[in-house]
N, C-alpha and C positions, 0 to 999 in steps of 0.2 A: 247258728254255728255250734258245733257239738264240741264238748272238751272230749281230747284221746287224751289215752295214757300217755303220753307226750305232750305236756303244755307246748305252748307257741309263746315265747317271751322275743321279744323287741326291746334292744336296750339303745335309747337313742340319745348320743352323746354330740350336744352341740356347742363345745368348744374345743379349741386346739392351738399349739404354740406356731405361730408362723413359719420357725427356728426350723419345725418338723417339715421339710420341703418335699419329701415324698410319702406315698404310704406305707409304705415298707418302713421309711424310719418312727414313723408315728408309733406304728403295732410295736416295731423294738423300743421304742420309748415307754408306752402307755401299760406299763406291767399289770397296772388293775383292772385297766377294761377290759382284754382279752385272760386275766386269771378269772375275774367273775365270772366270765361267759362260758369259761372250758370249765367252772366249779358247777355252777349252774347246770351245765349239760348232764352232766356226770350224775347231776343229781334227778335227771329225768326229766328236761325240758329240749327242744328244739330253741335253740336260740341264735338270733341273727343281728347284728350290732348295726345301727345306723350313724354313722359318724360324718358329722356337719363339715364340708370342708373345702378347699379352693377346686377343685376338680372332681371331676366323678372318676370311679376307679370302683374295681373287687378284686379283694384279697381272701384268699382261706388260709389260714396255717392252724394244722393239726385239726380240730374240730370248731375253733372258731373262723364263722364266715362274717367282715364286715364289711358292709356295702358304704364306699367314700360316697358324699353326696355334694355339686356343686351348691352353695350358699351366696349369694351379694352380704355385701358388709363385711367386718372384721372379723377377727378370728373367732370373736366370742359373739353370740351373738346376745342384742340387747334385750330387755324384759320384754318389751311390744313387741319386739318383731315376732312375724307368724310363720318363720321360715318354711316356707308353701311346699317347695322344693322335699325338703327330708321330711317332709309329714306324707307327703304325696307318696313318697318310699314306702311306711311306716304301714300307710293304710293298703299299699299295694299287696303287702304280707299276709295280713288277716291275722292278725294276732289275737291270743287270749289273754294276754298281759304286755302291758305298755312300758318299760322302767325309761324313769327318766333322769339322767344325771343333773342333779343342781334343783332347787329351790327358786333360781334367782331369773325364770323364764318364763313368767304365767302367760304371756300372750301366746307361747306354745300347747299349753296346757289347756287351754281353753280351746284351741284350733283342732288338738285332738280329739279331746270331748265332741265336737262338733262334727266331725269328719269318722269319726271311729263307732262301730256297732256299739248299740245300748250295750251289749254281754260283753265287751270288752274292759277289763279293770285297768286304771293306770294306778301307776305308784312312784311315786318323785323321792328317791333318793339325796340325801344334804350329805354333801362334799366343803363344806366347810365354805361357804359363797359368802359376799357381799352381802350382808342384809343393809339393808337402804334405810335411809336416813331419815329421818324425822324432818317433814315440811312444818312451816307453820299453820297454825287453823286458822281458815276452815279447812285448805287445801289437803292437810295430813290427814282429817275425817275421808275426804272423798276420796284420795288414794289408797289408803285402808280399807274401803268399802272395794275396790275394784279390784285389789289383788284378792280379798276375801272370795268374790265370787269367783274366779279364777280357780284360789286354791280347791272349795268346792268341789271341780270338777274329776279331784283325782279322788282315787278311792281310800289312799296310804300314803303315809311319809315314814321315810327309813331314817333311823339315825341313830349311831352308835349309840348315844344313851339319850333315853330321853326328854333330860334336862333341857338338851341342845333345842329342842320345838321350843321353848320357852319367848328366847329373840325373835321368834317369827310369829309370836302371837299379836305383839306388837304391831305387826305388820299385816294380818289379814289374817293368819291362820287361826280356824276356827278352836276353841278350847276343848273342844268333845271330837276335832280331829284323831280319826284311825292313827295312831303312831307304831311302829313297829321299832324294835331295838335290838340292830341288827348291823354288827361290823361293817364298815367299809370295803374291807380286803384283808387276805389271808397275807400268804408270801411261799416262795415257791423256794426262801433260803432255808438250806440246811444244817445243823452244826457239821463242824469243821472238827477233827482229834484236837484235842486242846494243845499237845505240844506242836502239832506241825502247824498251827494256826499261829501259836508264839512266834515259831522257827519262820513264819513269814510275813507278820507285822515287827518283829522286834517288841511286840506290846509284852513287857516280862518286870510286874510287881505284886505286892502283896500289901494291897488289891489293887487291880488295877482301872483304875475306874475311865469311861469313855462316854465323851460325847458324841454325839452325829448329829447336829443340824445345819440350818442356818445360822448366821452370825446373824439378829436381826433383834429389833426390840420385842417383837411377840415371842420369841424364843429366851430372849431374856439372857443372855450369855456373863453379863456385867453381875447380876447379882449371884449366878454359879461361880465364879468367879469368885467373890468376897467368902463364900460358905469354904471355898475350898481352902481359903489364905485360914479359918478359922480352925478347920480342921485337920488338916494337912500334919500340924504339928502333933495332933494325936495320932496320927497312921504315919509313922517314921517308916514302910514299906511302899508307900501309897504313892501311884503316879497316874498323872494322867492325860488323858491324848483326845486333843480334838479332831474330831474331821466336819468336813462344810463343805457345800460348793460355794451356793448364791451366801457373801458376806458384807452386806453395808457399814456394819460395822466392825470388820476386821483390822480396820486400823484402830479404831477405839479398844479393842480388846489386846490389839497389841503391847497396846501403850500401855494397859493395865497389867499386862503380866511383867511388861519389862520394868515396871515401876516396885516392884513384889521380891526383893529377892529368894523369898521361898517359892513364891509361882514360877520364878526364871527354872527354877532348877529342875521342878517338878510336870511342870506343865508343857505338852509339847502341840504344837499348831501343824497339823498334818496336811490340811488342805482337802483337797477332792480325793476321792477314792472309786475306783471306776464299783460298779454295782454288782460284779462279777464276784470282788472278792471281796464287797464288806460282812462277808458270813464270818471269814475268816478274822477282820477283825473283832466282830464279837462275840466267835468261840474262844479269842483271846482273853475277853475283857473279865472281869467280876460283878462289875455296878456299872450299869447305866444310868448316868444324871441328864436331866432337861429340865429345865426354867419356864416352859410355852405357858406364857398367858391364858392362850384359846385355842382348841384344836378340835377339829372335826372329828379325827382319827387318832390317829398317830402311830404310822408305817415305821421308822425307824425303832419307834417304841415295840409293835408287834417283831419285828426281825428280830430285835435284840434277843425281846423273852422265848423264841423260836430257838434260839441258840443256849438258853438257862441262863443267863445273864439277868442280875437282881434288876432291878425297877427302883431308881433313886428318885421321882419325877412329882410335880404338882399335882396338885389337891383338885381336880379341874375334872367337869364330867366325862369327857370322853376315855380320860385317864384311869380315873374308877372305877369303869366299869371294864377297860380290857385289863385292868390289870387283877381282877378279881380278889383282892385282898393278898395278892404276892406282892412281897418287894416294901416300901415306903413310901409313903405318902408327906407332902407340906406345903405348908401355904404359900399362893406363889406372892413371889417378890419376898421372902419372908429368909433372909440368909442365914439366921439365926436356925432356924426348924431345917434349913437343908444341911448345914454340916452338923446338926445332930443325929437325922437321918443318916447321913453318912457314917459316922461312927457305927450308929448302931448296926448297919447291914454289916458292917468290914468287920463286927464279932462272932457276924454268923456263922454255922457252918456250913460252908459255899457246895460244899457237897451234897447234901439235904436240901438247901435251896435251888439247887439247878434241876433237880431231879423234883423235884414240887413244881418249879414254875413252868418244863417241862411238859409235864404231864397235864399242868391248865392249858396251855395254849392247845397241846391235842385236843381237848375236851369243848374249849371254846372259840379259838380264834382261828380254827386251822382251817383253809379255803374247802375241805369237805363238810366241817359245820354248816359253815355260811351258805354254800351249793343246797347241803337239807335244808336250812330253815327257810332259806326265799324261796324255794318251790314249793315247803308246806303253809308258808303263807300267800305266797300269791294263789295255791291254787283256793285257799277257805276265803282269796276277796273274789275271785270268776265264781265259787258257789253261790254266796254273798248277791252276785249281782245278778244272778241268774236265778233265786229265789226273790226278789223284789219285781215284780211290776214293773214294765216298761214306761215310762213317763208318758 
């Protein structure tokens, strides 16, 4: 099978939220996997999306085509399973390149390899998945041994930095593993005029700082919170507004701001905000602060700095390398280092900073990079395999 000027990529996605009950809502939901596919395209590949799911169905919008696949089992599917069905798709294509979403599916990865021409590259993708647990020995050895030969089989693993391969070495993945270090997703938001962006969030201080997550303990919301009670009284202009949707602990965080009389005042709890218009709140903002533990990405983190909004956020690899030395860095959990941070971003000048951070995200994070660089790496792994010897 000959490579044309147009690679052949297959991005096969085998999970999905139940919630999403047609396909049409899915593609409206699932902003990354149809921006990859249309970045990708864009960037000189044919690309067709396989996506695991209760029915069979085809959808096209705009230049992404994904092919629904019926699956047995749950919405996700488990490590073993060989999902026959969306491989049998997958191999029907004749791809030059295989992408696969997640880490967390070697019995798939293996069925490919198997089913798929020697000249075919796969490349697995880390979305931030479950890595699994530690059995005890001898059993943790011979599971380790069986995801290894698995991983094996692909040719690359994607991930925003690549620290994050680290937990997976644990797991199987070989240490001289191909890793490539390469964004998760761009974002399709654009800045907002800074005042009509005010004139319709109400977001209007000096600085005004904003969160966007989850209320959850890997986001850490309890210890922003303390930074904020410590710094606050040095930014006498300083307000600041959360938005969330999923919050488990939005009663605990309640509790901590109504306990704060300077959090009551300053801190406002917004709730959900539809995705339409969080451009606009943060062309409003000044600082973006986050707590997260762990993150594979960090999509609200890309929006933000999309819009020039400083980067107030943890010391955490994914975090360091999109944010390429813009914005502030601290150790997470560490409340003391984040309302230092804080201070010092609210002396900057916001006007130099936005216009800096800006011009990084063109440069690295913006879904045209990401469209170059996976077609100039995927196609140096189809050369790769097609100078080796057939097995």
């Amino acid at each position: 099978m000959a490579v044309t000027n147009r690679l052949r990529i297959v991005q096969l996605n085998l999970a999905y939220s139940p919630a999403l009950d047609t396909p049409a809502a899915l593609i409206e939901s699932y902003h990354t996997l149809t921006g990859w596919a249309d970045a990708v395209h864009r960037a000189g590949a044919d690309v067709v999306t396989v996506q695991r799911y209760a029915s069979d169905s085809e959808v096209t919008r705009g230049c992404c085509r994904v092919l629904f696949v019926r699956d047995e089992g749950g919405a996700i599917a488990a490590p073993w399973d060989s999902c026959r069905r969306p491989i049998d798709a997958v191999v029907t294509l004749q791809p030059d390149v295989v992408h696969v979403n997640g880490l967390m599916f070697p019995g798939v990865i293996g069925s490919l390899r198997g089913r798929l021409p020697w000249s075919t590259a796969i490349a697995i993708q880390d979305h931030s998945g479950t890595v699994p647990r530690a059995w005890p020995w001898p059993f943790d050895r011979l599971r380790r041994r069986r995801w290894h030969e698995a991983f094996r089989c692909a040719d690359a693993f994607v991930f925003t930095a690549g620290e994050l391969a680290d937990q997976w070495h644990a797991v199987g993945l070989a240490p001289d593993a191909t890793i490539l270090e390469v964004p998760e997703a761009g974002t399709t938001i654009a800045p907002v005029p800074r005042e009509d962006a005010m004139a319709l969030t109400g977001v209007r201080a000096s600085p005004a700082i904003l969160w966007v997550a989850r209320l959850d303990r890997n986001k850490d919301p309890l210890t922003v919170l303390s930074a904020l009670e410590m710094a606050l009284p040095r930014l006498p202009g300083a307000r600041v507004w959360m938005v969330y949707d999923e919050a488990p602990l939005e009663g605990v965080v309640a509790e901590r701001i109504d306990a704060s009389a300077l959090l009551r005042e300053r801190v406002t709890l917004v709730g959900a905000v539809p995705h339409e218009h969080i451009g606009s709140w943060f062309s409003a903002a000044d600082i973006f602060v986050s707590g997260s533990r762990h993150e594979g990405s960090g999509y609200a983190l890309i929006e933000s700095m999309t819009c020039g909004v400083m980067p107030c956020v943890t010391s955490i690899p994914a975090f360091r390398a999109l944010t390429g030395g813009q914005g502030a860095l601290w150790t997470v959990g560490d409340a003391d280092a984040c309302a230092a941070a804080l201070v010092d971003l609210a002396a900057r000048d916001r006007d130099v900073e936005r216009t800096a951070i800006r011009r990084h995200c063109a440069g690295a994070l913006s879904w045209e990079q990401i469209g170059q660089r996976t077609v100039h790496n995927y196609r140096a792994l189809v050369t790769a395999r097609r100078d080796r010897s057939s097995p």
